[in-house]
C-alpha positions as CSV (number, residue, x, y, z in Angstrom):
1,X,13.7,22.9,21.8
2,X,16.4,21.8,24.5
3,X,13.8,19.9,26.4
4,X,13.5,17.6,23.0
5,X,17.7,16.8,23.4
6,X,16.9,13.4,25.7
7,X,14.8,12.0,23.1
8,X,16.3,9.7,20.6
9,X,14.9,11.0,17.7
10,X,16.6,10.0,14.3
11,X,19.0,13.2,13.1
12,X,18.5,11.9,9.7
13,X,22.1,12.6,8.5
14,X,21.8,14.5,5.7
15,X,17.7,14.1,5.5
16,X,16.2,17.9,5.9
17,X,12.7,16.6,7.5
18,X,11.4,20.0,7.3
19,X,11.1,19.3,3.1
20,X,8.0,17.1,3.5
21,X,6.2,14.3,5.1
22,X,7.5,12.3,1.8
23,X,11.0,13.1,3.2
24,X,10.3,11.3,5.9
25,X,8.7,8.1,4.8
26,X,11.4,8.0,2.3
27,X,14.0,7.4,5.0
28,X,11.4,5.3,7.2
29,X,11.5,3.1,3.4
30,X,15.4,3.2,3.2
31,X,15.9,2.1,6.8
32,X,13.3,-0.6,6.7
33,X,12.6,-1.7,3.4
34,X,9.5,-3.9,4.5
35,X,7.6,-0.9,5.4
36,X,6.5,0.4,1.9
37,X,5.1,-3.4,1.3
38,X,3.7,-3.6,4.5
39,X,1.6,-0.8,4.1
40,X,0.7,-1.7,0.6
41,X,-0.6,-5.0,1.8
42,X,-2.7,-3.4,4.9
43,X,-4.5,-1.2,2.4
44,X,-5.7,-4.1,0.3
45,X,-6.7,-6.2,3.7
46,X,-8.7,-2.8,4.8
47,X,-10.5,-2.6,1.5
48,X,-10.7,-6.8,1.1
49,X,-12.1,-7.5,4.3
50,X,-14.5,-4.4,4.7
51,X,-15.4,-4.5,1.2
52,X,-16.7,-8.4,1.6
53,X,-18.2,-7.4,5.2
54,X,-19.9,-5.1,3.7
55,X,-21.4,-6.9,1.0
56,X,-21.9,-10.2,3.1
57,X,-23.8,-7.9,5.6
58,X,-26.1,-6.1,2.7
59,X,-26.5,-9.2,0.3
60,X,-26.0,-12.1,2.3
61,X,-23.4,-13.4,-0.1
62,X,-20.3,-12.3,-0.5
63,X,-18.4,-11.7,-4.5
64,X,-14.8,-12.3,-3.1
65,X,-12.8,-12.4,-6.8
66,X,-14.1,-8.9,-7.4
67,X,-13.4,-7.6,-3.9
68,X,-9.9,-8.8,-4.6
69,X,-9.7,-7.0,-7.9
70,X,-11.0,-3.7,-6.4
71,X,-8.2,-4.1,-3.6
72,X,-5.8,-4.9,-6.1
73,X,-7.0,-1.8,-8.5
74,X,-6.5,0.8,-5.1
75,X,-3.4,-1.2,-3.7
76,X,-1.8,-0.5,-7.8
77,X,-2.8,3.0,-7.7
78,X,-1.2,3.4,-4.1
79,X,1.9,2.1,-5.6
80,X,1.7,4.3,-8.5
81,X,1.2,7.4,-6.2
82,X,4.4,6.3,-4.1
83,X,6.6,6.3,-7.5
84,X,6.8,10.2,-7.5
85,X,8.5,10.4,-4.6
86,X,11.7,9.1,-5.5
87,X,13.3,6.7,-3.5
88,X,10.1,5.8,-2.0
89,X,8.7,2.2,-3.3
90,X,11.0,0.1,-5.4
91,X,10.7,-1.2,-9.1
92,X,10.2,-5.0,-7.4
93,X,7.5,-4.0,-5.4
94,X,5.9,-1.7,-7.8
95,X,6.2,-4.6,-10.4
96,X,4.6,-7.0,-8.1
97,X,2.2,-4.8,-7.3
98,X,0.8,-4.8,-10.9
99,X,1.6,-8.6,-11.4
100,X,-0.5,-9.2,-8.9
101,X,-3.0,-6.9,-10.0
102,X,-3.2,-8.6,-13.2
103,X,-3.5,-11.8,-11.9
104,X,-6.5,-10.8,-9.6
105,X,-8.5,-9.7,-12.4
106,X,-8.3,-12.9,-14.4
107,X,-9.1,-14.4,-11.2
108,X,-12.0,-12.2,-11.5
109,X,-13.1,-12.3,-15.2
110,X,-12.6,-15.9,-15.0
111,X,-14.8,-16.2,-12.5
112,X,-18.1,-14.9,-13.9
113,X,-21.1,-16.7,-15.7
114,X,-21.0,-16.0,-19.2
């Protein structure tokens, strides 16, 4: 462990990162706050954009209001997850999260032929 003194690796303070991995991204989350969000948002472009590459490439059209919804749905559930670690996502993200979940799915009933 000597050879690992000339890296600057974060002491943590306080923070015991042998608890957990969520012990970690919980201080990654209180150092930068944008991280949680950022992530959030790269999950629903992954699922977005494959989901409509998929279906462009199988169908030859693409349903983009339900492949918004379906991002929205997993990006709500990831920020649902993240609540039990505490300390981990805040209410305003969570609560944006499922605003805009909500509003997607409008969006997508809205959008189909009765």
């Amino acid at each position: 462990m000597i050879f690992l003194n000339h890296l600057n690796l974060p002491s943590g303070g306080s923070q015991n990162f042998s608890e957990g991995i969520d012990k970690i991204f919980v201080y990654v989350a209180q150092e930068i706050p944008i991280f949680i969000p950022m992530i959030l948002f790269a999950l629903f472009m992954i699922v977005f954009i494959s989901g409509i590459t998929l279906q462009r490439r199988n169908q030859g059209t693409q349903d983009t209001p339900m492949w918004a919804a379906i991002s929205m749905y997993t990006t709500s559930t990831a920020a649902l997850i993240m609540t039990l670690a505490d300390g981990l996502i805040n209410l305003f993200t969570l609560v944006t999260t499922l605003t805009i979940a909500i509003a997607v799915s409008i969006w997508f009933f809205m959008s189909k032929d009765s």
